[in-house]
PAKOL-980843 format. One line per 5 residues: number of its first residue (from 1); their letters; for each residue y, z, x of N, C-alpha, C. Coordinates in steps of 0.05 Angstrom, whole numbers. Example, Ala and Ser with C-alpha at 12.3 -4.5 7.8 and 13.67 -1.06 7.14 Angstrom:
1> AS> -114:156:264:-90:156:246:-66:156:264; -45:142:257:-21:143:273:1:157:258
***
This chain:
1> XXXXX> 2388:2112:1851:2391:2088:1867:2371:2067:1857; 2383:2039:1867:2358:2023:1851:2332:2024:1866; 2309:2015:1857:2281:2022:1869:2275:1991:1878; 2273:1993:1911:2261:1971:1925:2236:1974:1927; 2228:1944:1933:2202:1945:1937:2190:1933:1960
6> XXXXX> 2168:1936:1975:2159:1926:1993:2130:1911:1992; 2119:1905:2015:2097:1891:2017:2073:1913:2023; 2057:1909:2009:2023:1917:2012:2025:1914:2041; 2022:1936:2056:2011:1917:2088:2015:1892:2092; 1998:1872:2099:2003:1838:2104:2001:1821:2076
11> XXXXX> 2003:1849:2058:2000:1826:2042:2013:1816:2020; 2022:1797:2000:2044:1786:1984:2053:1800:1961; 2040:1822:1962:2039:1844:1940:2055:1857:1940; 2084:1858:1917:2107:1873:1917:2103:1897:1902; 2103:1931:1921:2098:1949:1901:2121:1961:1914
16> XXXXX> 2135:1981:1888:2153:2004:1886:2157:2023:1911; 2174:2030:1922:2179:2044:1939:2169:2071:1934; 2163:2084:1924:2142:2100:1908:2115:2095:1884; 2088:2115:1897:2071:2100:1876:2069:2131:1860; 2062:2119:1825:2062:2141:1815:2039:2142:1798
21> XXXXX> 2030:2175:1823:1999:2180:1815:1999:2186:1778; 1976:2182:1768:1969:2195:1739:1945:2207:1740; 1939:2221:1759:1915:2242:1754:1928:2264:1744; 1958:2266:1742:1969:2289:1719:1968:2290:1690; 1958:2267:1683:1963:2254:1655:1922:2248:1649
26> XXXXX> 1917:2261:1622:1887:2245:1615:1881:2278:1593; 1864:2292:1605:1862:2314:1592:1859:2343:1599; 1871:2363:1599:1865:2385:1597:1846:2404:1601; 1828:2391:1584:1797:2406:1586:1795:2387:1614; 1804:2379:1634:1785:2367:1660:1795:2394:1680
31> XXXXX> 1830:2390:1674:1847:2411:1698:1860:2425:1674; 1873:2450:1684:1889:2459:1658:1921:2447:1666; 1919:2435:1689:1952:2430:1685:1953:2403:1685; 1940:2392:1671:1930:2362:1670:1946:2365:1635; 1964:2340:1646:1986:2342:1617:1961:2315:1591
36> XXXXX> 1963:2333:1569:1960:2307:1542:1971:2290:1529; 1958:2262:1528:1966:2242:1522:1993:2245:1504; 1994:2264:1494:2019:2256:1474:2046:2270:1487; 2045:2284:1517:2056:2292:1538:2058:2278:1554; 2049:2260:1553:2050:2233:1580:2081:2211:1584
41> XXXXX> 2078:2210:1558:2092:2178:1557:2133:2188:1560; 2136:2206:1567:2160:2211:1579:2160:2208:1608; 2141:2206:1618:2138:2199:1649:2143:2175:1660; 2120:2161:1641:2120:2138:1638:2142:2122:1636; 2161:2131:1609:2181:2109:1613:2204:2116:1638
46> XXXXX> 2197:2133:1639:2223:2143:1661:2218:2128:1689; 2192:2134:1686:2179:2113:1721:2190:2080:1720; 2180:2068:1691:2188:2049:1689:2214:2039:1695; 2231:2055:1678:2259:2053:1672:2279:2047:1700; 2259:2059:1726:2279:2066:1748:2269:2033:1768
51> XXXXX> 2242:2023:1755:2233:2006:1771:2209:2007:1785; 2194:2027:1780:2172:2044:1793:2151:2027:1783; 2137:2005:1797:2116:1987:1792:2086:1992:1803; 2089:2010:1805:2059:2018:1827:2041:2036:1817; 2019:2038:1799:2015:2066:1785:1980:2060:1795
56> XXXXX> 1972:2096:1801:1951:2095:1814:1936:2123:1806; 1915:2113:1795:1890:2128:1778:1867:2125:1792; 1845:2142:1773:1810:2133:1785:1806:2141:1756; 1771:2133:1764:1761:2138:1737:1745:2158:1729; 1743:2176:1757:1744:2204:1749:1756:2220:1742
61> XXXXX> 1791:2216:1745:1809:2236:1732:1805:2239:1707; 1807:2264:1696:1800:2267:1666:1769:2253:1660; 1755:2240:1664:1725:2238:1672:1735:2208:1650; 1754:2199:1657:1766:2167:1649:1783:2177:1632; 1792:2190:1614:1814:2201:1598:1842:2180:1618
66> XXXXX> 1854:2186:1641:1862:2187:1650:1877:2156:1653; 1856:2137:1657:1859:2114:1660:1864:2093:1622; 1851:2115:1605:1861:2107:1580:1893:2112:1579; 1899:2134:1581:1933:2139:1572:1943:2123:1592; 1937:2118:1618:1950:2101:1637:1953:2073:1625
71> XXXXX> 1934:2052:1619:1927:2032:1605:1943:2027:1579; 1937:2046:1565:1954:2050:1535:1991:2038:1539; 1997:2070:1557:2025:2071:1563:2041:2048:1588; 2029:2038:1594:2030:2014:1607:2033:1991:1592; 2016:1987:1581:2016:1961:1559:2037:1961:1533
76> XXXXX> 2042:1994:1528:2057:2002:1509:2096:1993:1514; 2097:1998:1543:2122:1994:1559:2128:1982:1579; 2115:1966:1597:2113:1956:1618:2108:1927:1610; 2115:1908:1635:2102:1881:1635:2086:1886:1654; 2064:1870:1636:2034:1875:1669:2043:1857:1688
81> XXXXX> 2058:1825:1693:2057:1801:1699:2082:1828:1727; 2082:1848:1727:2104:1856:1745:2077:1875:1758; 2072:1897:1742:2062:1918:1751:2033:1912:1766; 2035:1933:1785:2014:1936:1798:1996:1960:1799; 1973:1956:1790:1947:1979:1772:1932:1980:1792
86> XXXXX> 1929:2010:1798:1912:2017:1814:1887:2037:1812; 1864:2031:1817:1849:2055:1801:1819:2058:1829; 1808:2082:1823:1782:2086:1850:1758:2091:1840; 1731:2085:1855:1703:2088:1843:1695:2109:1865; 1675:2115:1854:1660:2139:1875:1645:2158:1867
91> XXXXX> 1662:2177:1855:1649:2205:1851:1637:2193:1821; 1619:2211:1819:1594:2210:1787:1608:2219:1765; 1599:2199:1748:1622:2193:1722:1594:2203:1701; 1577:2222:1716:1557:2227:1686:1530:2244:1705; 1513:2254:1692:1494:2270:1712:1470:2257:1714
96> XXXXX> 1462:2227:1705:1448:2214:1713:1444:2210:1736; 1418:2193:1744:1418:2170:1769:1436:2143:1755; 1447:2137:1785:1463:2113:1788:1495:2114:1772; 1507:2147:1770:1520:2144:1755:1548:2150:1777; 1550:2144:1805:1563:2160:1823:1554:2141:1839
101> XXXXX> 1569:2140:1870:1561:2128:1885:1572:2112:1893; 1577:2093:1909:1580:2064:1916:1553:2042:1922; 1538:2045:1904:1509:2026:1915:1530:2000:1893; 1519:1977:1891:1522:1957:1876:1528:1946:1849; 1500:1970:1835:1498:1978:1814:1514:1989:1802
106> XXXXX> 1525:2011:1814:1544:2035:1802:1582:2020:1808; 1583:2010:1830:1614:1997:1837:1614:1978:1806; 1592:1964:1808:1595:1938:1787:1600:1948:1760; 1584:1976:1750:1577:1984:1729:1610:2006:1716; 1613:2012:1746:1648:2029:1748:1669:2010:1737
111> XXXXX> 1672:1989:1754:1689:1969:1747:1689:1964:1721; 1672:1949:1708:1676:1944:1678:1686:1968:1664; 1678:1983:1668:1681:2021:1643:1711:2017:1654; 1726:2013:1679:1748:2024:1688:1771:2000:1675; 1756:1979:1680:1777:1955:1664:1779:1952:1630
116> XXXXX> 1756:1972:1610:1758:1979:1594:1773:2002:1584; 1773:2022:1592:1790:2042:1596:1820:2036:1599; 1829:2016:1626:1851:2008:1624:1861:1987:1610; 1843:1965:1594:1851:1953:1578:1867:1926:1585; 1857:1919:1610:1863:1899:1626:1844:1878:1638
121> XXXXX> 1844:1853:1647:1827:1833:1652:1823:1836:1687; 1833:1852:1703:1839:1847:1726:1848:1877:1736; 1843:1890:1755:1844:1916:1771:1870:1902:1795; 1894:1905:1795:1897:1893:1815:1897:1901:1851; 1894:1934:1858:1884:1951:1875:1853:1969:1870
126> XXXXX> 1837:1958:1873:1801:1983:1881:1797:1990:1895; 1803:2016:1902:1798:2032:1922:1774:2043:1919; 1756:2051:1944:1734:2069:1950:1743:2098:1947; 1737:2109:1928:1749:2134:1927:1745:2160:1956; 1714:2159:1957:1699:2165:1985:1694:2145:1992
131> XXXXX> 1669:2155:2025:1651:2132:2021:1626:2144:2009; 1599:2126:2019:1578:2141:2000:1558:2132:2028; 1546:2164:2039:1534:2167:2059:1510:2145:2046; 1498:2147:2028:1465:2138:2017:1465:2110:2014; 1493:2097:2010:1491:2065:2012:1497:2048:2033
136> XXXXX> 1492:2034:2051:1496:2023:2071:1517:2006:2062; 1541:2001:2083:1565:1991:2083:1565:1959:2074; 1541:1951:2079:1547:1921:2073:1538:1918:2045; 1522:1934:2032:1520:1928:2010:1542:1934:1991; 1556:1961:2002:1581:1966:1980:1603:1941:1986
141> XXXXX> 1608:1934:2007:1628:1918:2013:1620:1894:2000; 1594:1886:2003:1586:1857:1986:1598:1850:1958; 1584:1886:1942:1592:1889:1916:1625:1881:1910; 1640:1900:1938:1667:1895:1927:1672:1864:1920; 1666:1854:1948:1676:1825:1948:1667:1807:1925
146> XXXXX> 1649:1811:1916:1640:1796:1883:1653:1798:1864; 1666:1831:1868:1687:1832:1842:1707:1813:1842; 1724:1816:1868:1749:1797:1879:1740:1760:1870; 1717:1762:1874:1705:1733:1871:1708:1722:1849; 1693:1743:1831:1695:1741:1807:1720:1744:1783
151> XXXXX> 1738:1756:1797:1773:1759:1793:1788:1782:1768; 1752:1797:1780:1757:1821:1754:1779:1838:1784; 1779:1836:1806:1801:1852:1822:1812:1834:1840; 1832:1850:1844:1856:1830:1866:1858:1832:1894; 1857:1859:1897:1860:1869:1922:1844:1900:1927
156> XXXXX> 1828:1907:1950:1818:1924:1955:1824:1949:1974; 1820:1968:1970:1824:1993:1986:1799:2014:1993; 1814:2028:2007:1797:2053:2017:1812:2083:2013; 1802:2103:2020:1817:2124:2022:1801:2153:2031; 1809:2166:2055:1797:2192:2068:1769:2189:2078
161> XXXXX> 1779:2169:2100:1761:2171:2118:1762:2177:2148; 1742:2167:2170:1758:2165:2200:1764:2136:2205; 1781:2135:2223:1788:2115:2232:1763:2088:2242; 1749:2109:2251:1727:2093:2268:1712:2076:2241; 1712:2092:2214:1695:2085:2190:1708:2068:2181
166> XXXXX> 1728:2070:2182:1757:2044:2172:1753:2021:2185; 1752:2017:2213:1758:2012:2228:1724:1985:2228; 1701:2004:2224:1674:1988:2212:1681:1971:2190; 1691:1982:2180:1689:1965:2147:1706:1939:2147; 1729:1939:2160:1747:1923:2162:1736:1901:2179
171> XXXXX> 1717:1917:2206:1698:1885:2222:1680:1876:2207; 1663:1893:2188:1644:1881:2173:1653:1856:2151; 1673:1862:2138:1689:1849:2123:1695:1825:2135; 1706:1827:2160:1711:1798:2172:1687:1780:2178; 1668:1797:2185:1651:1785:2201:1635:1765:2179
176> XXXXX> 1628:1783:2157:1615:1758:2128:1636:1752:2121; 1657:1752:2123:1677:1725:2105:1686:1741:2077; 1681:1773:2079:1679:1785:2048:1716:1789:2048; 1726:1797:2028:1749:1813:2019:1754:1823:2032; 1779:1833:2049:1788:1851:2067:1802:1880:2051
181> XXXXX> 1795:1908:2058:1812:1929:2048:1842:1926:2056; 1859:1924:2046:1888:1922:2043:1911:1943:2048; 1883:1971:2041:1912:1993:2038:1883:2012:2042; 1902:2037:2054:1886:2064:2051:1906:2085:2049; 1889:2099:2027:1901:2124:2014:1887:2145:2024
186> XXXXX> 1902:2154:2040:1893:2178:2066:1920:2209:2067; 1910:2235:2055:1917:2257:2063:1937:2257:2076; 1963:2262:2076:1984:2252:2096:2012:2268:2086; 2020:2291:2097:2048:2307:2097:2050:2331:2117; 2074:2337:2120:2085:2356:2149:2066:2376:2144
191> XXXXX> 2048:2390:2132:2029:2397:2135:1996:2391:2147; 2002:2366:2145:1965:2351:2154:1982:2328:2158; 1986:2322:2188:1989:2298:2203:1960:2291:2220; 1941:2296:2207:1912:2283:2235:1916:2256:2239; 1926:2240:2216:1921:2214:2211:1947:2200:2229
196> XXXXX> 1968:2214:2236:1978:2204:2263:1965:2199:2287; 1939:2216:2285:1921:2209:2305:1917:2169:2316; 1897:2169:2298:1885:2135:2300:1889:2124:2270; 1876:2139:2257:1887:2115:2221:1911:2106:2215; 1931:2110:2224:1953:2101:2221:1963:2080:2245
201> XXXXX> 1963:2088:2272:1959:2055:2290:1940:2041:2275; 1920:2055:2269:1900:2028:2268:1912:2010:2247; 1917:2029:2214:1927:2016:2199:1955:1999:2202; 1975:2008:2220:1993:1988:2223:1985:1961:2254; 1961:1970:2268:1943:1945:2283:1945:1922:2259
206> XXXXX> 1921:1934:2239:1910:1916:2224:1929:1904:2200; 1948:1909:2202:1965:1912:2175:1957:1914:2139; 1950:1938:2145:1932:1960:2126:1961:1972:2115; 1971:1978:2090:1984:1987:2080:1977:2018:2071; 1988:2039:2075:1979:2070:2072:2002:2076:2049
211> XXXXX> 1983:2094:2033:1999:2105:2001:1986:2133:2007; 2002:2156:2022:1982:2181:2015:1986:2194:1998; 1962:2211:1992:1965:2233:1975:1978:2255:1983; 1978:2266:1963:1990:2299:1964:2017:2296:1984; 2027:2278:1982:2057:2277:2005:2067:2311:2001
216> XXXXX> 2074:2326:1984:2080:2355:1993:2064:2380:1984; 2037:2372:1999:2024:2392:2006:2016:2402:1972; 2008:2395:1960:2009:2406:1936:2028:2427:1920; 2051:2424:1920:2075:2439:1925:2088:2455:1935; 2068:2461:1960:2072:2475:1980:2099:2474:1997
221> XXXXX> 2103:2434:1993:2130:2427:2012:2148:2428:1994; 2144:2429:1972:2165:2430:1954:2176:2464:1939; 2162:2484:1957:2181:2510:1950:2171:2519:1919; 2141:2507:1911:2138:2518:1882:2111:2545:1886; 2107:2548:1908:2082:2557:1913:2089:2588:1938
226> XXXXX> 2082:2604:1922:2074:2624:1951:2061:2625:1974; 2056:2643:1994:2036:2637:2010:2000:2640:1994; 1991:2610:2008:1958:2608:2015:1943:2639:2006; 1933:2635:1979:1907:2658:1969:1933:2689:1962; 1956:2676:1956:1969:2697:1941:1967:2688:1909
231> XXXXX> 1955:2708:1887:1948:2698:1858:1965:2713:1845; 2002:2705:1865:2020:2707:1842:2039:2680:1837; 2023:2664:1844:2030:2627:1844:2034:2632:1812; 2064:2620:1817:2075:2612:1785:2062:2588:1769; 2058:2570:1791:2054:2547:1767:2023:2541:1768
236> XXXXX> 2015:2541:1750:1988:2532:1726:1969:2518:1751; 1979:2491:1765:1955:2480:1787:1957:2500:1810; 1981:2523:1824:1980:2540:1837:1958:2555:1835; 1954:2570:1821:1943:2595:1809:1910:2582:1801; 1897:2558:1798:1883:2548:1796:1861:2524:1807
241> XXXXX> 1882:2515:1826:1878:2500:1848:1847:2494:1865; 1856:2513:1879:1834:2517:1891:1832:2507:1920; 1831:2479:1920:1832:2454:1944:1853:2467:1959; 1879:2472:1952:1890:2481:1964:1887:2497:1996; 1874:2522:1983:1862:2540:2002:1846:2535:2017
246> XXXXX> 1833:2504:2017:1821:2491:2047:1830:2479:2059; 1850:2460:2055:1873:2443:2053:1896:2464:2077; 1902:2483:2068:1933:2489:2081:1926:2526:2090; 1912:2520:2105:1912:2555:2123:1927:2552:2153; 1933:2535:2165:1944:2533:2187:1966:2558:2196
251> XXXXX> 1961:2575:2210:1988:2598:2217:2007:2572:2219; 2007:2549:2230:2032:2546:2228:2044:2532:2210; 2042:2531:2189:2043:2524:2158:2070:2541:2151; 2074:2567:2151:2096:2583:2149:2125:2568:2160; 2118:2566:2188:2142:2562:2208:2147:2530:2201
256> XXXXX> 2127:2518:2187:2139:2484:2175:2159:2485:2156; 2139:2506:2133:2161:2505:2105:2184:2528:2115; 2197:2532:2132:2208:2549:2146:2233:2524:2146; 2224:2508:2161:2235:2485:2175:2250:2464:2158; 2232:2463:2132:2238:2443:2118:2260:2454:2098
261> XXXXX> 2257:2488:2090:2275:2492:2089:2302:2493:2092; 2297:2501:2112:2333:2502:2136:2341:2467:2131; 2333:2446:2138:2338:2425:2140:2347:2420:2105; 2332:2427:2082:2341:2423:2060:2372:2429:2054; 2374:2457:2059:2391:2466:2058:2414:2460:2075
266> XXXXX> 2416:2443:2096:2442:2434:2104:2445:2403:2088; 2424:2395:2080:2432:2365:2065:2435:2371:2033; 2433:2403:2032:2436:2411:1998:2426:2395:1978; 2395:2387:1987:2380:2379:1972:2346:2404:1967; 2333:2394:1947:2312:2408:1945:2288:2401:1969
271> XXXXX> 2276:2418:1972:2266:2420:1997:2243:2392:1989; 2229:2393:1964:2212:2360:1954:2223:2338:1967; 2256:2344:1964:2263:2316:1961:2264:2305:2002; 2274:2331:2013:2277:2322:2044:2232:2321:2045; 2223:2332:2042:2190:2326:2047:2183:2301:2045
276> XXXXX> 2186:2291:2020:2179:2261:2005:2197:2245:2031; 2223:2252:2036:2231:2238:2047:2214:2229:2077; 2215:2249:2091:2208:2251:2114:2179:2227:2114; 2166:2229:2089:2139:2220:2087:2148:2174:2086; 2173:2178:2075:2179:2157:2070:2188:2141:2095
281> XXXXX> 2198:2157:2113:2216:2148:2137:2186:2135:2156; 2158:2139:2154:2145:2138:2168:2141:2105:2170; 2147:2091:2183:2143:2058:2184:2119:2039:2170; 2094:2062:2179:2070:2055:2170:2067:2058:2145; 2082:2078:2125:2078:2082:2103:2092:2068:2080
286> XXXXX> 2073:2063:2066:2081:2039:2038:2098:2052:2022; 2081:2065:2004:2092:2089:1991:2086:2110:1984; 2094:2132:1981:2077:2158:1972:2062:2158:1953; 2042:2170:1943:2033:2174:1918:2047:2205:1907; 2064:2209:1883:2081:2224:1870:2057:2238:1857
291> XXXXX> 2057:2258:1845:2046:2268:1819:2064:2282:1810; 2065:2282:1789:2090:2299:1768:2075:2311:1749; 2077:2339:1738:2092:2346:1713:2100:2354:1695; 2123:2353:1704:2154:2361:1702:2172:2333:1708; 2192:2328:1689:2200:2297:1692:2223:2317:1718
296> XXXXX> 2234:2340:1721:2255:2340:1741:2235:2339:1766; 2215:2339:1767:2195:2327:1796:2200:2302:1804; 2192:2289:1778:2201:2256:1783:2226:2241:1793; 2258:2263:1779:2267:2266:1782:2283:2266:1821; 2266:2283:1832:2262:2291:1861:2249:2269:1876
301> XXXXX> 2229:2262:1870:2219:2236:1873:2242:2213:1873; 2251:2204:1854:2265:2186:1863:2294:2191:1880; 2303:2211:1880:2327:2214:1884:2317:2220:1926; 2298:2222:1923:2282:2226:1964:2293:2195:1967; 2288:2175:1964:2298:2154:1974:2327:2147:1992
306> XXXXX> 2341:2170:1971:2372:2167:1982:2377:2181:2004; 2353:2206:2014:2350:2225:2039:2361:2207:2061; 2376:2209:2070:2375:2205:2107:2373:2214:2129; 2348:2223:2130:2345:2243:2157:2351:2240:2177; 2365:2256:2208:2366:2248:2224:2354:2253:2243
311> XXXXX> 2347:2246:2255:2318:2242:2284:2322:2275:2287; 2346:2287:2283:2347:2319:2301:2325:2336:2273; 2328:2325:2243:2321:2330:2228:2291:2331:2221; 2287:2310:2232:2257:2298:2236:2245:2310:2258; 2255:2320:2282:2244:2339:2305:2237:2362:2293
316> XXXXX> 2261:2375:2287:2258:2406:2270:2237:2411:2246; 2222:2393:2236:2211:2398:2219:2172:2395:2233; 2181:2366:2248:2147:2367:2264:2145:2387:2285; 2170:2396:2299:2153:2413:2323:2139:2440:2319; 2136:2460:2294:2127:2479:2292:2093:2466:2290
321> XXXXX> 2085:2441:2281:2059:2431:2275:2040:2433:2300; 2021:2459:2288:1997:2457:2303:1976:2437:2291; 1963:2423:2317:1938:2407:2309:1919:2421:2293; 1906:2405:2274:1875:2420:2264:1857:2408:2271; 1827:2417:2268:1813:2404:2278:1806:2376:2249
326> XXXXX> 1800:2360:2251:1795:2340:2235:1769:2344:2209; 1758:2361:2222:1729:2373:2197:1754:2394:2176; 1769:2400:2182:1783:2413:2165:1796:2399:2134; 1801:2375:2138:1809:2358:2115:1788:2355:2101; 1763:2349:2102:1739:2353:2091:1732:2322:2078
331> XXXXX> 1733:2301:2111:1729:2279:2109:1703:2265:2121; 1688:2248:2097:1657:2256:2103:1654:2233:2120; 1631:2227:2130:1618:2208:2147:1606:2189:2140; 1606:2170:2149:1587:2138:2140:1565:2147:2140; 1551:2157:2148:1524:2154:2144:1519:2194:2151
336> X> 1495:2197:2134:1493:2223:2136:1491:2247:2167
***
């Protein structure tokens, strides 16, 4: 089907009805199922090919590898004057001081390495990858807003926090006149709904655009994975993972992919594709963040668009969902 596009939250920014992550793509030696550069660029054109304008990195994946093949294969096949580049600062890009963080120093010092890497004049989404308990909020937010000033970025984000922390940043932001965050990339599939809680009103209050991660559970919703701490997981990030196993212990985790099953199976589609879907139907949500790879993933990916679930469909799959408690997602705090 052809690939629509919508608006950033409130804002004029036309991205892909799906965004497509590349922390699968950079190198090997970071993850072992982390595909190499010369394994990438079939993804790539395929994403392109369908319309898929939204592509979203950091510059820790592959410890920047990541954001090179992204940059490369972008420029290689894409028009930038369309696409929209997305990339996150945060975690320590080296075992120094000042090499991690969000203090001023380190955002400002990220940014350049990250617009080198990608090989571009302009970031057009920067996300906060965390936040960073040790720097006080007005100084990272200052930093952001200098970038924007300065027109090395376009638009700003956040991602995996609380509401209430979101919710600061966004008054702080107003209150000096800085750059407003635009979008948050927040944990979000029939496995871990917290963020139906408050981040999600809040984000559709403020008209905050949401791109989550992991939309199926790390293929958990997608039928590629056994049960949680069984080490006869077929595939390579299964068996290796790890995150996983803090991520998805819920007893009622079973009776979901239970659910999503049965529902696959009367629309005789793959169980990915009714997940992705379900993730898509959510009003608040922009677009998923995909990871692939395997191009018949991508494959599943686009073909979720055409899903039409129906509300009986959409019952059957949320009501087995027990609450967790919110320390379970392993989302840190503004200040220590």
């Amino acid at each position: 089907m052809p690939m629509d596009y919508v608006r950033l939250g409130n804002t004029g920014l036309q991205v892909s009805e799906l965004c497509f992550g590349c922390m699968s793509f950079g190198s090997s030696d970071w993850r072992p199922w982390v595909l190499d550069p010369g394994d990438a660029e079939p993804f790539f054109t395929r994403a392109l090919d369908v319309g898929i304008n939204f592509f979203d990195t950091a510059n820790i994946y592959s410890n920047g590898a990541s954001e090179e093949v992204t940059g490369e294969l972008l420029r290689r096949h894409g028009n930038r004057d369309e696409l929209v580049i997305a990339t996150k600062v945060h975690f320590p890009m080296g075992t120094g001081p000042n090499t991690g963080g969000l203090s001023r120093k380190h955002v400002e010092q990220a940014c350049e390495a990250s617009l080198r890497r990608l090989g571009v004049d302009t970031i057009d989404l920067y996300q906060i990858h965390r936040l960073d308990p040790h720097t006080p909020p007005e100084e990272m937010l200052a930093a952001l807003d200098s970038l924007v000033q300065k027109g090395k970025v376009r638009y700003l984000g956040g991602s995996s926090m609380y509401a209430w922390e979101f919710s600061k940043l966004l008054s702080l932001s107003e209150q000096n006149g800085w750059a407003r965050m635009v979008a948050m990339q927040d944990h979000y599939n029939l496995l871990a709904r917290e963020e139906e809680r408050e981040m999600h009103p809040l984000c559709a209050y403020e008209g905050v655009g949401v791109i989550p991660w992991s939309p199926l559970a790390r293929g958990h919703l997608a039928g590629t994975r056994k049960a949680v701490g069984d080490e006869s997981n077929e595939t390579t990030r299964g068996q290796t993972d790890g995150l996983d196993r803090h991520l998805y212990t819920a007893d009622s985790d079973a009776a979901i992919l239970d659910a999503v099953r049965a529902v696959a199976e009367r629309h005789e589609r793959p169980m990915a594709q009714v997940a992705l879907a379900w993730v898509s139907s959510k009003p608040v949500v922009t677009a998923p963040i995909i990871g692939v790879t395997k191009l018949a993933q991508l494959d599943d990916a686009i073909a979720s668009l055409d899903v039409e679930l129906t509300e009986a469909d959409i019952a059957e799959m949320e009501s087995p969902y027990v609450p967790r408690r919110s320390n379970e997602l392993g989302r840190p705090s503004l200040r220590p």
